[in-house]
N, CA and C atoms as an extended XYZ file, in Angstrom:
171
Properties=species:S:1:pos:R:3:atomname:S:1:resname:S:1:resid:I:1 pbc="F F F"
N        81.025      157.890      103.855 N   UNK     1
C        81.445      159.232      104.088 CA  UNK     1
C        80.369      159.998      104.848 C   UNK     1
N        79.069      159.738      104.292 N   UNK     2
C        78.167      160.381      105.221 CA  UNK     2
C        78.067      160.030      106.733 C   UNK     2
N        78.165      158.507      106.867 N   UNK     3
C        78.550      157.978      108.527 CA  UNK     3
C        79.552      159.528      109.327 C   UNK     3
N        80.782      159.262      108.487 N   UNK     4
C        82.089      159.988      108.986 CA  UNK     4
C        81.312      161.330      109.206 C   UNK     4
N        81.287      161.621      108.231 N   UNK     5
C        80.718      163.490      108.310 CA  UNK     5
C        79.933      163.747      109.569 C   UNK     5
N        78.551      162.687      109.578 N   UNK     6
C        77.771      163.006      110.994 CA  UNK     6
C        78.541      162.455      112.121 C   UNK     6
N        79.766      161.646      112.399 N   UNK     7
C        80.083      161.843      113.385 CA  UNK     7
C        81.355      163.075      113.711 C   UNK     7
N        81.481      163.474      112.727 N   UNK     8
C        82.899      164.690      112.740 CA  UNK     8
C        82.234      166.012      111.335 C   UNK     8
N        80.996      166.344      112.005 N   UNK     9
C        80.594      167.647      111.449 CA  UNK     9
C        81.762      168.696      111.211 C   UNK     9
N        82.985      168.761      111.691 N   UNK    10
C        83.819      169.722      111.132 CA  UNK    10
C        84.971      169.735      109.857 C   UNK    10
N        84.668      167.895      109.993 N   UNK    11
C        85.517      167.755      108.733 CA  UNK    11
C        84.903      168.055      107.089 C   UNK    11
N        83.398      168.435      107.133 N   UNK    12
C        82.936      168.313      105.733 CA  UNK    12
C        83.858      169.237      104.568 C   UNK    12
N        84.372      169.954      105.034 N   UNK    13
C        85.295      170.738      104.130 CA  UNK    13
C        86.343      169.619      103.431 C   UNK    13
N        86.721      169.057      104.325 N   UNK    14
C        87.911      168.537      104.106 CA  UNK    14
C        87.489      167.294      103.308 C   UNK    14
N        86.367      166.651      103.734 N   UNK    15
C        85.905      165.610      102.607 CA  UNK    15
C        85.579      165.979      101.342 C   UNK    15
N        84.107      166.938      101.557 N   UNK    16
C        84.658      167.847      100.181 CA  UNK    16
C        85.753      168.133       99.070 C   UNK    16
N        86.675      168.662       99.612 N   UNK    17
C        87.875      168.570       98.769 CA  UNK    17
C        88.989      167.650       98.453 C   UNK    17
N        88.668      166.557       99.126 N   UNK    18
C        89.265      164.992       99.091 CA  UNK    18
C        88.522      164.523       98.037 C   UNK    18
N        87.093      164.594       97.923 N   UNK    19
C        86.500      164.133       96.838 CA  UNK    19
C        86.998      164.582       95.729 C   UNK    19
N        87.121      166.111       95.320 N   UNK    20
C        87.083      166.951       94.024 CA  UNK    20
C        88.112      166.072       93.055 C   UNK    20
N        89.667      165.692       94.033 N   UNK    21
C        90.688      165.057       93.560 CA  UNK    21
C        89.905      163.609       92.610 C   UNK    21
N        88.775      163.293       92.514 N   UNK    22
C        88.938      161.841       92.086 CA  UNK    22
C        87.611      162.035       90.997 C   UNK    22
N        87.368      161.465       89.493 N   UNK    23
C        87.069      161.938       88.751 CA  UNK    23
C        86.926      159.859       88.525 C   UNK    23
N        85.611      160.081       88.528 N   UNK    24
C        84.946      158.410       88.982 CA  UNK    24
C        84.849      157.521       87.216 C   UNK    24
N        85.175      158.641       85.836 N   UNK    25
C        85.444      157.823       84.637 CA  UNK    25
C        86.467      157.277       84.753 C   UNK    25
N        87.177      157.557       85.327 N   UNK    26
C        88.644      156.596       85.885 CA  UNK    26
C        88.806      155.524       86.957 C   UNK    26
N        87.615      155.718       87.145 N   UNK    27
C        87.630      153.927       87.692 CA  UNK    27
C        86.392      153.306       87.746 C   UNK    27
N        85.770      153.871       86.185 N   UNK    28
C        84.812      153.226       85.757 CA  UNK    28
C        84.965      151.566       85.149 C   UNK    28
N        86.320      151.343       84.744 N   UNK    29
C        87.053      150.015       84.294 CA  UNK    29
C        86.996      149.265       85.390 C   UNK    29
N        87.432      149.654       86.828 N   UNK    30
C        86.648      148.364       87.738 CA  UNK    30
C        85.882      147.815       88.219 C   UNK    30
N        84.422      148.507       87.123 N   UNK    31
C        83.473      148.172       87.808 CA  UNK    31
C        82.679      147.030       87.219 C   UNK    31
N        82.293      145.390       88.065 N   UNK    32
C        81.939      144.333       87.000 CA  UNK    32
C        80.911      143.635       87.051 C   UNK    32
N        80.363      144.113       87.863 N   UNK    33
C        78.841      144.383       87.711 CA  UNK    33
C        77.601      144.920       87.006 C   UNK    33
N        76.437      144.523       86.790 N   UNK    34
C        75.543      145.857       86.085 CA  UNK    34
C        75.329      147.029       87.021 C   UNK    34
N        75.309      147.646       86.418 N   UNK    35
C        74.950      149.250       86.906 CA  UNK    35
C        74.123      149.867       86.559 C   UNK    35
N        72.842      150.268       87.584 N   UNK    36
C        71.869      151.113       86.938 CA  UNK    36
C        72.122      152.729       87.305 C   UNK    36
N        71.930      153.768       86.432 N   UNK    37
C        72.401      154.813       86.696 CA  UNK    37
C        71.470      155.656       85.568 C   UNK    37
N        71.366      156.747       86.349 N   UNK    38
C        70.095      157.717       85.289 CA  UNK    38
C        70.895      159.214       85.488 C   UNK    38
N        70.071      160.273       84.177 N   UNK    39
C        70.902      161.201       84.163 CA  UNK    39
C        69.749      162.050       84.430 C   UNK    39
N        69.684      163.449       85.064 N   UNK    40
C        68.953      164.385       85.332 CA  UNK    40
C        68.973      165.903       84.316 C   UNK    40
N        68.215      166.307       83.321 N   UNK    41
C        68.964      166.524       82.443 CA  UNK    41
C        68.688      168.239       82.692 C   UNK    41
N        68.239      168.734       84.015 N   UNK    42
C        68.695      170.332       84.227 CA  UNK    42
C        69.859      170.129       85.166 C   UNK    42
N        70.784      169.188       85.416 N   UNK    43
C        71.837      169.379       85.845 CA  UNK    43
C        72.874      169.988       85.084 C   UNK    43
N        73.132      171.372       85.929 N   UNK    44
C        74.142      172.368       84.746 CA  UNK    44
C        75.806      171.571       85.174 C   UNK    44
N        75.927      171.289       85.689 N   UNK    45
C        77.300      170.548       85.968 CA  UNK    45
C        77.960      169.283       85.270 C   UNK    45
N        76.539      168.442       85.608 N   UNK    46
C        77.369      167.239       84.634 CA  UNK    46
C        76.125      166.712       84.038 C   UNK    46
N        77.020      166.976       82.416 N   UNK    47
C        75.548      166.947       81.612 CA  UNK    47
C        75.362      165.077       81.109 C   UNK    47
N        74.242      164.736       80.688 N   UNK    48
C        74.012      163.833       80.282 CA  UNK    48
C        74.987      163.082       79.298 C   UNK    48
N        75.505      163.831       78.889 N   UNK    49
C        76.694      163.342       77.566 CA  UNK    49
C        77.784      162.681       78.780 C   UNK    49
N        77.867      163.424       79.415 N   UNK    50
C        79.115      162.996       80.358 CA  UNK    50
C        78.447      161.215       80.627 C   UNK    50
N        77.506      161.244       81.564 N   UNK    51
C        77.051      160.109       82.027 CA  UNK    51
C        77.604      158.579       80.900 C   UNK    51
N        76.433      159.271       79.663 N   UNK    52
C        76.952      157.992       78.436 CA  UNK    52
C        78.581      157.876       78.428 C   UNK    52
N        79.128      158.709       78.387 N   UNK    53
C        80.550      158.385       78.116 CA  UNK    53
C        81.438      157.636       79.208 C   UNK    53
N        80.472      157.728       80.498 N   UNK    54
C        81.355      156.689       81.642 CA  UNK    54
C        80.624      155.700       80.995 C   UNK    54
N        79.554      155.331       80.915 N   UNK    55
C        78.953      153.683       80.546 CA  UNK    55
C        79.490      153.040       79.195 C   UNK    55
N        80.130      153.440       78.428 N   UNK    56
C        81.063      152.993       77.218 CA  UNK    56
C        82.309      152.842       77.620 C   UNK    56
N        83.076      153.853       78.502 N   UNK    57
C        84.348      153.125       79.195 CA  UNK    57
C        84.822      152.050       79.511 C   UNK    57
C-alpha cells in the first residue's frame, strides 16, 4: 500500500478508509506461522489488552 500511495499521492484518503473497513482479529485464524509482535503501551487507541486478545484467537 505504501508502493501504491507514493505512486498515486491522491489516493491516500481513499486507502485510508478502505483500511478502517477491516479489523485484522478477524483474520487472525489465517495466520500459520510464528508471529512476533509487541505492544506500545502509551498507545491511546489500541491498548495492549487488545494485542493479547488477537494472539489467543
Amino acid at each position: 500500500m505504501a508502493e501504491f500511495v507514493a505512486r498515486n499521492p491522491g489516493s491516500l484518503e481513499q486507502v485510508l478508509t478502505t483500511l478502517s473497513y477491516f479489523d485484522n482479529l478477524n483474520l487472525a485464524e489465517k495466520i500459520n506461522i510464528p508471529v512476533l509482535y509487541s505492544a506500545g503501551f502509551k498507545d491511546l487507541i489500541c491498548w495492549p489488552e487488545t494485542i493479547a486478545a488477537a494472539s489467543s484467537a
